[in-house]
N, C-alpha and C positions, 0 to 999 in steps of 0.2 A: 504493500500500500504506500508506503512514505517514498520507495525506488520512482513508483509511479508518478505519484506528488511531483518528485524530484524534476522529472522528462517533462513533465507538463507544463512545472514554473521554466524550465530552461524553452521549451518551442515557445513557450509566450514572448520571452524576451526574445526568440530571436523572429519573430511572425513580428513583432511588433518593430523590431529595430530594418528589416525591410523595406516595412512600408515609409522609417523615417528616414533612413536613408535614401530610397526613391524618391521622397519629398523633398526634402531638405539638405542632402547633400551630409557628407561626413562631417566638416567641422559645424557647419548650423547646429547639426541635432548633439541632442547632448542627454549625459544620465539619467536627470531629472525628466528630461522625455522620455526617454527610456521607458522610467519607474510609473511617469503616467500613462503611457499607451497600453503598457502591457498590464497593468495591473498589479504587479507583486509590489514588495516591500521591498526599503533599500537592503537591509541583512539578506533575503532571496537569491534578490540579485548579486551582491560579493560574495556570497556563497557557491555562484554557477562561474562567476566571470569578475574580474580585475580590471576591469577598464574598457572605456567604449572601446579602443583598438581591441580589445579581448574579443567585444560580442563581431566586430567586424571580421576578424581575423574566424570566430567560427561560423561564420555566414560562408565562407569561401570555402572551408574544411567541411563544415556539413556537408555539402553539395556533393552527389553520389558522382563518383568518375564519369564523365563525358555526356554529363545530364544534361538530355533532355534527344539522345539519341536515339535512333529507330533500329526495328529490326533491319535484319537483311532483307533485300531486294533482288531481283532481276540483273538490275543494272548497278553498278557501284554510284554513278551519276544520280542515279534516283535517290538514293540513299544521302549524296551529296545534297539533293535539292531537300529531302526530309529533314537532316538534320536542323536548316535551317527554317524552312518552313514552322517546324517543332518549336525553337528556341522563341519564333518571334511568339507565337501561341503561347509559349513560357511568361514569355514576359509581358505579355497584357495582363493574363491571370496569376501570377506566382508572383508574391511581393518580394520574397527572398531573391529570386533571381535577379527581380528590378535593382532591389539592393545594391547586389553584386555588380552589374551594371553600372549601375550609377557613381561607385566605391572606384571600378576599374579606371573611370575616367578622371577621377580628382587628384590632387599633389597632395592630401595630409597622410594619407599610408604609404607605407616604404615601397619601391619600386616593383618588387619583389613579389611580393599582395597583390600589388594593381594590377599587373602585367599576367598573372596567372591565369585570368579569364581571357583574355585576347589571348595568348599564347595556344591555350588549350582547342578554342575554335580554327585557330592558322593550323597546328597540327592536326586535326580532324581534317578540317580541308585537303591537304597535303597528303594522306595516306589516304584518302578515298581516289582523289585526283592520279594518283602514283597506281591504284587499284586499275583506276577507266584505262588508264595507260595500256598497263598491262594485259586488259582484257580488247584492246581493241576501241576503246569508245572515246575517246578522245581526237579532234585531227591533230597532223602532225605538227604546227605551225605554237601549238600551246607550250605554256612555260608553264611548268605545274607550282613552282615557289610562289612566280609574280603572280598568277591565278587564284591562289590559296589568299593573298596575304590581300589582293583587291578586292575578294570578296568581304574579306571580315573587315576591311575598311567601308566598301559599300554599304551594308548593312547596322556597322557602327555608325555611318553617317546618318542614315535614314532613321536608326532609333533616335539618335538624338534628335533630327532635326524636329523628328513627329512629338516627343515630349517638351521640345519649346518652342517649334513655331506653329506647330498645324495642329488644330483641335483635332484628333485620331479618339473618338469616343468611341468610336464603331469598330469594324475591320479593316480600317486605310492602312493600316502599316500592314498586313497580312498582303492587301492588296497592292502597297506598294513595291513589298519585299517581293511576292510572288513578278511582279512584271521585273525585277531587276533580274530575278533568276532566269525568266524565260529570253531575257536578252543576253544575258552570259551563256546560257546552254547553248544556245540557236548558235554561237558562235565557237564555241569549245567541243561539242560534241558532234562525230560524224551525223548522216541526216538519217541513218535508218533508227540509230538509236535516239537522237532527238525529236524524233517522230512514236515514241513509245514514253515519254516521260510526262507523267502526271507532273503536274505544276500550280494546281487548282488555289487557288488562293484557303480555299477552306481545309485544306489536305492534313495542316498542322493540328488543328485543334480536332480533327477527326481522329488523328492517330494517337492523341494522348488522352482521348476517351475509348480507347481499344485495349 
């Protein structure tokens, strides 16, 4: 019963530090947010965690290895377009993720911390891309680094720009992310197999209710 307690007070703080850190940014939010969002008490809370860099530092450790990936597919490409599709559907719904996002992109955490979610998507890229390669589905004209590393800028672009410039209440980021993928695949992938690749804007949020 109390182990239980225990997991419960710790996901509040970190559900609740999420959502503050998607709002507010790492040095805005601060403990006393913390202790009011989540509801616990300050002893709870030094009892889970040492310091707002503590609850940040376990928002990125929580996070299951290469969460928010899909099963296998057909095509390694497809899987490429999945992962992403997935991630943006992650981060409409999942406030931790947004967190994490939003953490990866500021200067008060060590370089190290930030860099670990971009990193983690550029290598995902990169061994899917190395995958198509090897399977045929790539043309030959692709850089599989430069390819990897302009996706996950594209897509960091378009998160961002959609959380400060464009009201995105709805599905516009699924549907913007989906038209960036269909115009990078059209271009990377021979035509038989870009002519089999689901790219549906809805595809994400379908596969993490699966």
């Amino acid at each position: 019963m109390r182990q239980e307690r225990a997991k419960r007070t710790r996901r509040q703080i970190l559900d609740a530090a999420g959502k503050l850190f998607a709002a507010l940014g790492y040095e805005r939010a601060t403990v006393v947010d913390l202790l009011s969002h989540s509801g616990v008490t300050k002893g709870a809370f030094y009892f889970h965690f040492s310091s707002k860099e503590d609850v940040a530092r376990a928002l990125f450790r929580d996070r299951s290895p290469r969460q928010g990936l899909v099963a296998p597919q057909g095509f390694r490409l497809q899987e490429l377009v999945d992962g992403h599709l997935v991630l943006t559907s992650r981060l409409r719904h999942d406030a931790r993720e947004r967190g994490c996002f939003r953490l990866c992109l500021e200067q008060g955490l060590d370089d190290e911390l930030r860099r670990s979610w971009l990193l983690e998507r550029i290598v995902f890229n990169e061994e899917l891309l190395t995958a198509a390669r090897e399977e045929g589905e790539l043309s030959a004209h692709v850089s599989v680094r430069e390819t990897a590393e302009f996706l996950v800028s594209a897509c960091v672009g378009l998160q961002l720009m959609s959380q400060t410039v464009i009201d995105d209440a709805d599905t516009g980021m699924e549907r913007r992310i989906a038209l960036l993928l269909r115009n990078v695949m059209s271009d990377i992938a021979v035509p038989a197999v870009y002519a089999e690749l689901d790219i549906d804007q809805d595809r994400g949020i379908k596969l993490l209710q699966m």
